[in-house]
Structure formats: structure tokens, C-alpha cells
N, C-alpha and C positions, 0 to 999 in steps of 0.2 A: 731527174732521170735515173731511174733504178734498172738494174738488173738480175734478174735471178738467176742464180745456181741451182741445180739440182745435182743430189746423190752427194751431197757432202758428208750425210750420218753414213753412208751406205759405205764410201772410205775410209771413217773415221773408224768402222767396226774392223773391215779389214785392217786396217792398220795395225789395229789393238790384236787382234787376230793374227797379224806376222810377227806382231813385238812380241809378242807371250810365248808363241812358237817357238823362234828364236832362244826366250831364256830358258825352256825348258828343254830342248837341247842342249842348250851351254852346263845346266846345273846337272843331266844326266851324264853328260860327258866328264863334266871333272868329277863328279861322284864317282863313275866306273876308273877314269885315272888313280885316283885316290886309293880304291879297294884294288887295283892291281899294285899298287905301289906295296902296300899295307901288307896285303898275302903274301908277295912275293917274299918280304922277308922273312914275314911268319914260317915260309914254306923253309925257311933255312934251318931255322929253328926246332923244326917237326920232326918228330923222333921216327924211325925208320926201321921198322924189321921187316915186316911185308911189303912196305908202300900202300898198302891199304887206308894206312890215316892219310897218307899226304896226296894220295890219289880222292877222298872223298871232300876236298876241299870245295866249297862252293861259294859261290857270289849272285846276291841279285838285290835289284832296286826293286820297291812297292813304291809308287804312286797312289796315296791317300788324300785327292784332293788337292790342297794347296801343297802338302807335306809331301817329299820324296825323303825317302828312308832307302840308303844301303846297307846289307847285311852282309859279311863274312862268314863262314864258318865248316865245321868238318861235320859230314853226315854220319862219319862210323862213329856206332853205339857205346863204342870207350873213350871216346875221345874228350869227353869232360872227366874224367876218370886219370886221365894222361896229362891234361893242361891243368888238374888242381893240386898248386906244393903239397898240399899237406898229404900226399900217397908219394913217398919216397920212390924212387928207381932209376936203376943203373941203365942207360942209353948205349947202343954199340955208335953211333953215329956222335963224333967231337963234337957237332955245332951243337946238336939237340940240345932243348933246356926246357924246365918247367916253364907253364905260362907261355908259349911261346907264340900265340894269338895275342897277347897282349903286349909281349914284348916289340913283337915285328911291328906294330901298329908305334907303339909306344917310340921307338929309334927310328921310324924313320917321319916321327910329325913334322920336323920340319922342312922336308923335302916336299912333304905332302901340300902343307899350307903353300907353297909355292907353286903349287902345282895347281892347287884350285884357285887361286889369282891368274896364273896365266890364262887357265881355261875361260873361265870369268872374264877377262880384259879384253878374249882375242875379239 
């Protein structure tokens, strides 16, 4: 004596369809955690005479597929110009320092990796 079921592939896609959901949520979420964590120090770091550089600062994630990519960075046109050592100059701002998109990221990786486990686990 048998019994059929019906519509078992029909949840099994939804399912896969809420799981996937789910993760890509989770990996957007700690990816945008992460590039706040990242700029925010950056932001200390960013040399200041107008606020012009640290006002063009921007952030966004691409979605290529499988692959999510976040991106950091300053729109104003000197701004690579400002973040590479090898062009000396005198800051009026104490924290400011050369590299400073690379440092913020650099000091705070390990808060960060913390930060994409919680996100990840919750």
C-alpha cells in the first residue's frame, strides 16, 4: 500500500530559494558591516582642509553572480594623489596620514574578521 505525495520538488526549490535568500543577505550585511567598520577609520585618518576628500568618500557592493564585491573609496580627483607616500605633505589635521584608506582597513582587520563571523553565525 503506497501513498503519493505531491509538490515535494515544488518545496524543495522554495526551500533552496529561502536558503540562498537568506545567505545573501547575511554576506551583504556583514560586507556593508565590514566597509563601515574599514572607512570609518580610514575617515580618521583623511586629511582635511575642505572636507572635500572626506565628504567624497564612498561605499558600494556589486553583485557579479556568485561573487559579491565591496568597494571603498574617495570620488575627489586628488585623492590618489593624497593617499600615495611617495608625494610628501604637511597635514593641518594630527591624525591625518599618508595611505590612510589602507591603514583604516589595515588597524582595524581584526575587529572586522569578528564582525563577519557574527554576521555569518547569526
Amino acid at each position: 500500500m503506497g501513498v503519493k505525495v505531491k509538490g515535494i520538488k515544488q518545496s524543495q526549490r522554495r526551500l533552496n530559494t529561502i536558503v540562498s535568500n537568506i545567505q545573501e543577505r547575511k554576506v551583504i550585511r556583514a560586507l556593508q558591516s565590514a566597509m563601515i567598520i574599514g572607512s570609518s577609520q580610514a575617515a580618521i585618518y583623511t586629511p582635511i582642509d575642505t572636507s572635500y576628500l572626506l565628504n567624497s568618500q564612498f561605499r558600494e557592493i556589486v553583485v557579479n553572480g556568485a561573487r559579491i564585491t565591496g568597494r571603498v573609496g574617495y570620488s575627489a580627483s586628488y585623492a590618489a594623489y593624497v593617499h600615495d607616500p611617495a608625494n610628501p605633505q604637511n597635514f593641518r589635521r594630527a591624525t591625518a596620514q599618508k595611505e590612510f584608506l589602507t591603514k583604516g582597513f589595515e588597524e582595524t582587520q581584526s575587529l572586522i574578521t569578528r564582525t563577519i563571523a557574527k554576521e555569518m553565525s547569526l
